[in-house]
ZAMARGU-4260 file (C-alpha; in steps of 0.2 Angstrom, whole numbers, plus 5000, padded with zeros to 4 digits):
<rodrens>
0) 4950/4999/4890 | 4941/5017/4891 | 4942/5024/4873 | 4940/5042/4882 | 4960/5042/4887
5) 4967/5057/4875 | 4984/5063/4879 | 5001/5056/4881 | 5006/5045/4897 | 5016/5055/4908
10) 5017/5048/4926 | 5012/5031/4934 | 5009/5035/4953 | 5009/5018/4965 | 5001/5012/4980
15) 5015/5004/4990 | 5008/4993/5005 | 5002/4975/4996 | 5007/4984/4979 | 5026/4982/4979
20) 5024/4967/4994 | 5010/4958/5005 | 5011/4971/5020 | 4997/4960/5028 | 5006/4946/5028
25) 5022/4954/5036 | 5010/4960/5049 | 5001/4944/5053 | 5019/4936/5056 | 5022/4952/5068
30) 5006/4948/5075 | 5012/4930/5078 | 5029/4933/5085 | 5019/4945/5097 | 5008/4929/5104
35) 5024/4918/5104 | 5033/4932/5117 | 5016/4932/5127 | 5020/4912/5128 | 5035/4912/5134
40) 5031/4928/5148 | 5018/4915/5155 | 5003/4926/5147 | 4994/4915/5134 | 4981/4923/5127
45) 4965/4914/5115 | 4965/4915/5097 | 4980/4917/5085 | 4986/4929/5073 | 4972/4933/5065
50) 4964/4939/5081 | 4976/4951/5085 | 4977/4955/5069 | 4959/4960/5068 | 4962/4973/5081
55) 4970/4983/5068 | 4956/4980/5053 | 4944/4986/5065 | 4945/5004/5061 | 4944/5009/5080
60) 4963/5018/5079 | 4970/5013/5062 | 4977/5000/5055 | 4993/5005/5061 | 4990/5012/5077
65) 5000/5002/5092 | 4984/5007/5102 | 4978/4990/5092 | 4990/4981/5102 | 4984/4990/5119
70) 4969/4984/5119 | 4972/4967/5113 | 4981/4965/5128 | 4969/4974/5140 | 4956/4965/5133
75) 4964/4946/5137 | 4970/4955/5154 | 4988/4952/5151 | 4991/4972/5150 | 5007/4977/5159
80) 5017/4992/5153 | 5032/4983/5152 | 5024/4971/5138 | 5015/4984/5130 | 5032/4992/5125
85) 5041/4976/5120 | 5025/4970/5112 | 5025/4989/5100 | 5042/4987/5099 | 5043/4967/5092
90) 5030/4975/5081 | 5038/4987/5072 | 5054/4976/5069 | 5045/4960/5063 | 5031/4970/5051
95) 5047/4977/5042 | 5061/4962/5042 | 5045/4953/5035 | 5043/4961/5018 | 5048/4955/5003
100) 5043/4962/4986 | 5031/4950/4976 | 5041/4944/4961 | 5047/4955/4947 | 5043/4969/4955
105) 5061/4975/4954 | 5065/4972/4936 | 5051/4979/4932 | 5055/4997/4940 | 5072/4995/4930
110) 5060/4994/4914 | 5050/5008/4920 | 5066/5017/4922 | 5069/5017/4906 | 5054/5025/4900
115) 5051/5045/4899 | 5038/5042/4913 | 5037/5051/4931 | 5036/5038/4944 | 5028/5042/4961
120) 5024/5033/4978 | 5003/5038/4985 | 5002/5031/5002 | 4992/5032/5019 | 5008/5027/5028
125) 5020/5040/5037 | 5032/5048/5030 | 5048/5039/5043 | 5037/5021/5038 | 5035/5023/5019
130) 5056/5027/5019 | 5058/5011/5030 | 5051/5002/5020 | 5056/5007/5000 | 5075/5004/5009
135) 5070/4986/5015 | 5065/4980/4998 | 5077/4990/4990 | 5067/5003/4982 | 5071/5019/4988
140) 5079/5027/4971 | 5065/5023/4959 | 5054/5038/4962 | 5053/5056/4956 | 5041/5059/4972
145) 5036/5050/4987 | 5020/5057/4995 | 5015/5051/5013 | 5001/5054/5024 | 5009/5067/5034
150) 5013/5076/5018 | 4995/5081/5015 | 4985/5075/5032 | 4973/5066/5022 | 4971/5048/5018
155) 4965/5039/5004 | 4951/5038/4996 | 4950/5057/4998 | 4953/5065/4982 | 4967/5078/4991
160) 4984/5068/4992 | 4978/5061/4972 | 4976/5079/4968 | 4993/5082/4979 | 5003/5070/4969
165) 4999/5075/4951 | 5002/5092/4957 | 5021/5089/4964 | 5022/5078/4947 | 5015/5092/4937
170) 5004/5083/4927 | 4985/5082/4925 | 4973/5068/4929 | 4973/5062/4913 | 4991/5061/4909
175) 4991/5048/4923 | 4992/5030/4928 | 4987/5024/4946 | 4992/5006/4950 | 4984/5001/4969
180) 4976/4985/4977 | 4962/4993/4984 | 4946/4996/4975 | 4939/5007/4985 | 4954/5017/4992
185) 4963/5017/4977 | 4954/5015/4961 | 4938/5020/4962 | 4945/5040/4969 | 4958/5037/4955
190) 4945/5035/4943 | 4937/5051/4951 | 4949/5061/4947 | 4952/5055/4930 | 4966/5045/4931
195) 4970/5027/4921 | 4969/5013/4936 | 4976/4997/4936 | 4968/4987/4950 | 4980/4976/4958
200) 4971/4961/4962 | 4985/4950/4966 | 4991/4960/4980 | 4971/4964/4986 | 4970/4957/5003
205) 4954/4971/5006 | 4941/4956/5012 | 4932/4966/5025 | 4931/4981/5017 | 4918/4987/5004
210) 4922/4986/4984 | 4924/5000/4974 | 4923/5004/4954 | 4933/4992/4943 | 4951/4998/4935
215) 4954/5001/4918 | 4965/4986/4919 | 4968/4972/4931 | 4984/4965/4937 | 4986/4947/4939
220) 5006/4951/4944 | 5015/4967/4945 | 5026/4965/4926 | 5010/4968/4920 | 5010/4985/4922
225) 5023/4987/4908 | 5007/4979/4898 | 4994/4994/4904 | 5007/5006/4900 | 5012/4998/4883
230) 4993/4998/4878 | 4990/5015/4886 | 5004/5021/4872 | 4997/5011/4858 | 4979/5019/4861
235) 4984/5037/4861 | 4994/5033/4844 | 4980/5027/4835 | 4977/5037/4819
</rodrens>
């Protein structure tokens, strides 16, 4: 750990997607239950999941945009507006009935609870898709603030929603812990800033994307945030 952390631990701040749960692989069964509708209209396409899915890593619209599914179709000529709309539609409802929280992710909040700590949600997602989904996997009432892209029309790793966050927390950089799966989008910009990080690495499913600095910390499982925390603590009350 950094020796240069001075300062009481005030708030922890969380990625959410592939944080709290594997968002890829609810979105890679959505992607599958879009092939199986395509099989039964009589439209096969080649490839499986993970070729549609890879319409949405591509960076070309985002990884959320339903234009991803658009040109999937278009591009294996089975484009009809009528599947277009069923296709967004089995989408949406399969990437969230599909998310579960990896284990002990829910106890551990009732732990954080009970700590004088802020606790805040950083994401790219929308603000209508980040509530969605803290209500699915229960959630919801854990956090002190909840800062989606629409809140700041930037996306990580732009140091503006980080700076955004601390602010509607009102601490400073250095009174903070960012806990994220991504290198890159979330621990290096973290780091940045000044904030602790605790890399995520069990929930990193980031292959095609480039790396980024190393956190303070690394996560094999999400209870292990309680450690970063617990250590974050002991370091600031050494004599």
């Amino acid at each position: 750990m950094d020796e240069s952390f001075y300062g009481p631990l005030e708030a922890v701040v969380f990625d959410m997607d592939n944080t709290f749960f594997d968002f890829v692989g609810a979105k890679l069964e959505a992607c599958r239950q879009i092939l199986d509708y395509l099989k039964r209209e009589g439209k096969p396409v080649s490839g499986n999941e993970e070729a549609l899915f890879g319409y949405f890593v591509r960076g070309t619209h985002g990884f959320e945009a339903h234009e991803n599914l658009r040109d999937f179709l278009q591009d294996n000529a089975v484009f009809t507006a009528r599947h277009y709309d069923t296709c967004r539609t089995i989408y949406e409802k399969e990437k969230l009935e599909n998310l579960e929280l990896y284990p002990g992710v829910k106890t551990t909040f009732d732990e954080l609870k009970k700590l004088d700590l802020k606790l805040a949600v950083l994401t790219d997602a929308d603000g209508a898709h980040t509530s969605a989904r803290l209500e699915k996997v229960g959630l919801e009432g854990y956090f002190d603030k909840v800062v989606s892209f629409d809140m700041t029309g930037h996306k990580k790793p732009d140091p503006i929603p980080f700076r955004f966050v601390l602010q509607e927390l009102g601490v400073k950089a250095k009174a903070a812990l960012f806990v994220g799966d991504s290198l890159r989008r979330d621990i290096t910009p973290a780091r940045e800033l000044g904030l602790k990080t605790a890399y995520a690495a069990y929930g990193d499913r980031n292959c095609q994307e480039e790396k980024g600095q190393e956190g303070d910390f690394k996560l094999r499982a999400f209870p292990e945030v309680l450690d970063c925390i617990a250590a974050l603590k002991s370091d600031f009350q050494k004599p």
